[in-house]
DRENPANU-478951 format. One line per field, with one value per atom (N, C-alpha, C): x, y, z; atom name. Coordinates in Angstrom, 2 decimals. Layout:
east c(X, ...);
north c(Y, ...);
up c(Z, ...);
a c(CA, ...);
This chain:
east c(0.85, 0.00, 0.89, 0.90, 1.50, 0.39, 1.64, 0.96, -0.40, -0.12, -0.62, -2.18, -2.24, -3.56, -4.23, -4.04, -5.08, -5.10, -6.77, -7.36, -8.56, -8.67, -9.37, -10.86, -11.85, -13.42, -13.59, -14.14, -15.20, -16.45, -17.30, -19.02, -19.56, -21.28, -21.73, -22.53, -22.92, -23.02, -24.50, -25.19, -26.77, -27.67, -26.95, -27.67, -28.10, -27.27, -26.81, -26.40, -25.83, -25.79, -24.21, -23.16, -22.09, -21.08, -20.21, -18.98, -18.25, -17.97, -16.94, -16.19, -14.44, -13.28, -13.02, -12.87, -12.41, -11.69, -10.58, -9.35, -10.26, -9.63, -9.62, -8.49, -8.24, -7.16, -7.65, -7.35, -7.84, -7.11, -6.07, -5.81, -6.04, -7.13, -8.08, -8.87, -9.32, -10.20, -11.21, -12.10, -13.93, -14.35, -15.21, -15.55, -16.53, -17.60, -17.94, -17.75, -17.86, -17.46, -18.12, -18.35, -18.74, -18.05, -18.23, -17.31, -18.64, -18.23, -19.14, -18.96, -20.00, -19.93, -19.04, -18.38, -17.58, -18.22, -19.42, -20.11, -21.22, -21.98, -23.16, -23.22, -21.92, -21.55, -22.19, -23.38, -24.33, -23.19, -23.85, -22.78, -23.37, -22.07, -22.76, -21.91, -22.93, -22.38, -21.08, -20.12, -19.81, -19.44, -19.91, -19.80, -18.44, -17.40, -16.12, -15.97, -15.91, -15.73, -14.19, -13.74, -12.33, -12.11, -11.50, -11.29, -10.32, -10.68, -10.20, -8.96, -8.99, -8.04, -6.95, -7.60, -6.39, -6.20, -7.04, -6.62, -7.19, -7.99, -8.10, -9.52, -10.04, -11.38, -12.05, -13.27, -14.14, -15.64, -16.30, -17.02, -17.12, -17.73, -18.40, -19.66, -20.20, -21.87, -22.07, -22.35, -22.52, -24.12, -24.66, -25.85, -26.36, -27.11, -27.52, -27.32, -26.81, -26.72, -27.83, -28.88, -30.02, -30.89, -29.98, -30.17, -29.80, -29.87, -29.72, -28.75, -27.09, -26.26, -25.91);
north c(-1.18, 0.00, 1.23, 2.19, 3.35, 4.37, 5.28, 6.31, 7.62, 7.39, 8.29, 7.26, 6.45, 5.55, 5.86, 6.46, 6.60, 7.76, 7.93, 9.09, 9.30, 10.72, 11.03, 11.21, 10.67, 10.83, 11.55, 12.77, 13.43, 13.50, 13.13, 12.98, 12.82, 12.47, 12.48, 11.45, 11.08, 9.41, 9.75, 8.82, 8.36, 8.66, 7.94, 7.86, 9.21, 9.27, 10.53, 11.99, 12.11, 13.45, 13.92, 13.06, 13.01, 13.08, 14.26, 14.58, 13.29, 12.66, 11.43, 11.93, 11.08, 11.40, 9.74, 8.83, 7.65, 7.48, 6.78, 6.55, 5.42, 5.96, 4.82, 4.39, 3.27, 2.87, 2.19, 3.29, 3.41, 2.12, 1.82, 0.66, -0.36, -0.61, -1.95, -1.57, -0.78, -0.64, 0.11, -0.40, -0.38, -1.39, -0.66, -1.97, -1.47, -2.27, -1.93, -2.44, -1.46, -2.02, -1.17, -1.68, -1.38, -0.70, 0.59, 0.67, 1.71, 1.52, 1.97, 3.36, 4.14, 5.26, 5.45, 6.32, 6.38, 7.06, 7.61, 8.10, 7.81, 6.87, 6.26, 4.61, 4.23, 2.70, 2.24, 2.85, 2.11, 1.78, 0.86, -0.09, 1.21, 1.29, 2.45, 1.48, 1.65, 0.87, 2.05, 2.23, 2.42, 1.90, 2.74, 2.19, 2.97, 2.72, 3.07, 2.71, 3.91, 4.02, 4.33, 3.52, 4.25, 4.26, 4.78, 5.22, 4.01, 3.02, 2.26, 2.33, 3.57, 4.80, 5.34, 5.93, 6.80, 5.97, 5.60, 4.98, 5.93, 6.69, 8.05, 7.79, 8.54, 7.71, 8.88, 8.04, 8.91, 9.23, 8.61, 8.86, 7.47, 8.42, 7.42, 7.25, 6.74, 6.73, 6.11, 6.35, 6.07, 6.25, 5.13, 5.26, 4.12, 3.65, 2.90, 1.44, 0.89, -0.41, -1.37, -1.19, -1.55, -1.05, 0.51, 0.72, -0.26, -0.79, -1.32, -0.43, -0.55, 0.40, -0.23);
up c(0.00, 0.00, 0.00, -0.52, -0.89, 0.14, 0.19, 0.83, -0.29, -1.53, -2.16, -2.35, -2.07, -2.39, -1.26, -0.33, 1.25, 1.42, 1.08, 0.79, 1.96, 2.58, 3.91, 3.30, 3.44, 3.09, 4.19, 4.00, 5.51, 4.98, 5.50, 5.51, 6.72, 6.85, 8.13, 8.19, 9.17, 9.84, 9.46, 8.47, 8.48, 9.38, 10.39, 11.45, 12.13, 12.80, 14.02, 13.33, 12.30, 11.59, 12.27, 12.95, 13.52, 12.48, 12.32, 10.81, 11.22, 10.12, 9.76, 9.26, 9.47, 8.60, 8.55, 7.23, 7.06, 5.99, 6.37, 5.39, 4.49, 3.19, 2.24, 1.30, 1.52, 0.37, -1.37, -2.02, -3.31, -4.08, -3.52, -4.33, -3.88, -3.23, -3.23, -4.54, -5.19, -6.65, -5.68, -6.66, -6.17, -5.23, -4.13, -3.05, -2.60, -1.65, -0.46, 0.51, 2.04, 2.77, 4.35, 5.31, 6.46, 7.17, 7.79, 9.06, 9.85, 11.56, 12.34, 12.76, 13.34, 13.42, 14.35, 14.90, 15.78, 16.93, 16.53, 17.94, 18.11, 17.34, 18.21, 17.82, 16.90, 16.83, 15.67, 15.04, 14.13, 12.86, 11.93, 11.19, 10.01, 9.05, 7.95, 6.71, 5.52, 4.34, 4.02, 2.76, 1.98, 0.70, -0.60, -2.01, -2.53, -2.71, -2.82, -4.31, -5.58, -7.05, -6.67, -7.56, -7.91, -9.33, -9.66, -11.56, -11.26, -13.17, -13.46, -14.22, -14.52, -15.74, -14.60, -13.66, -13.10, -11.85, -10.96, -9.76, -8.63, -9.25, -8.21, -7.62, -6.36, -5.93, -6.89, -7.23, -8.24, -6.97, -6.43, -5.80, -4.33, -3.39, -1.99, -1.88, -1.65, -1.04, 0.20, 0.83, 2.33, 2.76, 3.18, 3.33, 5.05, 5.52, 6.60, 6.40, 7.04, 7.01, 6.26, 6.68, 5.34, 4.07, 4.08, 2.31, 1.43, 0.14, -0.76, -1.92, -1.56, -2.32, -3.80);
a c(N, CA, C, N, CA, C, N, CA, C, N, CA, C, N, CA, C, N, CA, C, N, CA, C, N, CA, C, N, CA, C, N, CA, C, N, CA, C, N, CA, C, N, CA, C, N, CA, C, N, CA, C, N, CA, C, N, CA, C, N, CA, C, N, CA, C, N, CA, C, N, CA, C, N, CA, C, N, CA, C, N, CA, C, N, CA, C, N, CA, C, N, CA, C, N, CA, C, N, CA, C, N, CA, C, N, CA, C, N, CA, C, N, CA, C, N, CA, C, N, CA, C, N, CA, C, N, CA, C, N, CA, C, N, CA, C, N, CA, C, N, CA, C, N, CA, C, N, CA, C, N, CA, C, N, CA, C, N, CA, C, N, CA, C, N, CA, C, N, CA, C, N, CA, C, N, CA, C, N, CA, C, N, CA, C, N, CA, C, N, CA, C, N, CA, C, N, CA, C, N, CA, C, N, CA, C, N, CA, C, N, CA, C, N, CA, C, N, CA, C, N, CA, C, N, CA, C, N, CA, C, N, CA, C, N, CA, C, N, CA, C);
C-alpha cells in the first residue's frame, strides 16, 4: 500500500448526523465495505468508485446499514 492511495473521506453518519473522517485505500479498486460510526456505533455501508483509468477515488456513497447500495 503506498501512501498516495489513502485518501481522507469526511461525511456524516446516516444515522446521528455526527462529521466522519475515514481513510480509504484506493488501491483496493472499487468496493464496499462497512465501518461503524464512531459516535453512536451504528454499522454504515460504503460504495467506494475508484477510476479504473487513473486509480483516483471517483465517488463514496454512504448510506444505513439496510439501504440497498
Amino acid at each position: 500500500m503506498q501512501d498516495d492511495a489513502l485518501v481522507n473521506y469526511d461525511f456524516h453518519c446516516p444515522y446521528c448526523d455526527s462529521p466522519l473522517t475515514f481513510l480509504i485505500d484506493t488501491s483496493q479498486g472499487s468496493h464496499d465495505t462497512w465501518e461503524d460510526c464512531h459516535q453512536c456505533c451504528a454499522p454504515i455501508q460504503l460504495q467506494i468508485i475508484v477510476s479504473p483509468v487513473t486509480g483516483e477515488l471517483d465517488s463514496v456513497v454512504a448510506g444505513r446499514d439496510d439501504d440497498v447500495l
